[in-house]
C-alpha positions as CSV (number, residue, x, y, z in Angstrom):
1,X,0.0,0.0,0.0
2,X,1.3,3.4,-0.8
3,X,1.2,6.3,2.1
4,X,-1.0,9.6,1.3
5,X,1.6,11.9,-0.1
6,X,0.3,15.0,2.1
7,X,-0.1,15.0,5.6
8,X,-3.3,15.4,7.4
9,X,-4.2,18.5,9.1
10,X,-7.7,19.5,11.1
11,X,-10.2,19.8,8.7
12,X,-8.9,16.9,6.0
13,X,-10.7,13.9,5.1
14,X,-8.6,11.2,5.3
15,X,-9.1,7.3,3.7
16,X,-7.3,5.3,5.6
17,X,-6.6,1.1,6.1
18,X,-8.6,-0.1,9.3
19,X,-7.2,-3.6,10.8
20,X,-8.8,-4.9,13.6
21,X,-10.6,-8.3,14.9
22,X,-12.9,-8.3,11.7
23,X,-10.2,-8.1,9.2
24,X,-8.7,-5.3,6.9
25,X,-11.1,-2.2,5.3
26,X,-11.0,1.1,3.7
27,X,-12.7,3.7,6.0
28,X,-13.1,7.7,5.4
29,X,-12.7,10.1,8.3
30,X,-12.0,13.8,9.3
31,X,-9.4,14.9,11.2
32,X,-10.1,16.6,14.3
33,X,-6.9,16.1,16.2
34,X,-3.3,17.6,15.6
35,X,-0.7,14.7,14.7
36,X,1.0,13.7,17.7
37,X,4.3,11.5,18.7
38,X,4.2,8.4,20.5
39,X,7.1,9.0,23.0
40,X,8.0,5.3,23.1
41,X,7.9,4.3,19.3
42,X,7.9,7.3,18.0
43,X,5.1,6.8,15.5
44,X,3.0,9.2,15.0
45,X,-0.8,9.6,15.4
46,X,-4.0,11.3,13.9
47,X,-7.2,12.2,16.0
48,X,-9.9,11.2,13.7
49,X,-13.8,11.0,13.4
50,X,-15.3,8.3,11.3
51,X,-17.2,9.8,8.3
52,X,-20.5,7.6,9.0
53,X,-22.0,5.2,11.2
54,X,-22.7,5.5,15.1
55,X,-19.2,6.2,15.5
56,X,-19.6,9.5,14.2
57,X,-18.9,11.2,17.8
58,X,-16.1,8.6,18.7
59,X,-12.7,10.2,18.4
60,X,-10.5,7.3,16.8
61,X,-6.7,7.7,17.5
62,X,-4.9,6.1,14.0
63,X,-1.1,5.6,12.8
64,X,-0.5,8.4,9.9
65,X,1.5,5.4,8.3
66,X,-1.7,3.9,7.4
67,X,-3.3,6.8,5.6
68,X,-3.7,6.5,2.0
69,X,-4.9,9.9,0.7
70,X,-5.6,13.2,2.0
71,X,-8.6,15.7,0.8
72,X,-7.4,18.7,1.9
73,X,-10.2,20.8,4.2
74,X,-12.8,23.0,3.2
75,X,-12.6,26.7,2.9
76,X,-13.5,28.1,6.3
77,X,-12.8,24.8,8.5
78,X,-9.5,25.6,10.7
């Protein structure tokens, strides 16, 4: 899988590859938190909201290494 070539900021919608105990998917969010360091790996992090679902309100915490593409934000979101 190839990384997004621009980094996420507030605002962007993000696609991104989910893996958790029901396998591998492609899921679309926004990004709501700044990108942060893990202090013992050092990977760093994305604050997101899923785009649909009852998750909507859930803040998701997910590795910028698995973010695929970046639409940049809309005029007016900061």
């Amino acid at each position: 899988m190839a990384k997004a070539k621009a980094s996420p900021t507030r605002g962007s919608k993000v696609t991104f590859l989910l893996r958790d105990e029901h396998g591998e998917r492609f899921r679309v969010g926004e990004v709501v938190g700044p990108l942060e360091q893990d202090p013992v790996t050092g990977e760093i992090w994305v604050g997101i909201r899923m785009a649909d679902g009852p998750r909507r309100q859930t803040v998701t915490l997910i590795p910028v290494a698995t973010v695929l593409n970046v639409t940049p934000p809309e005029r007016g979101v900061v």
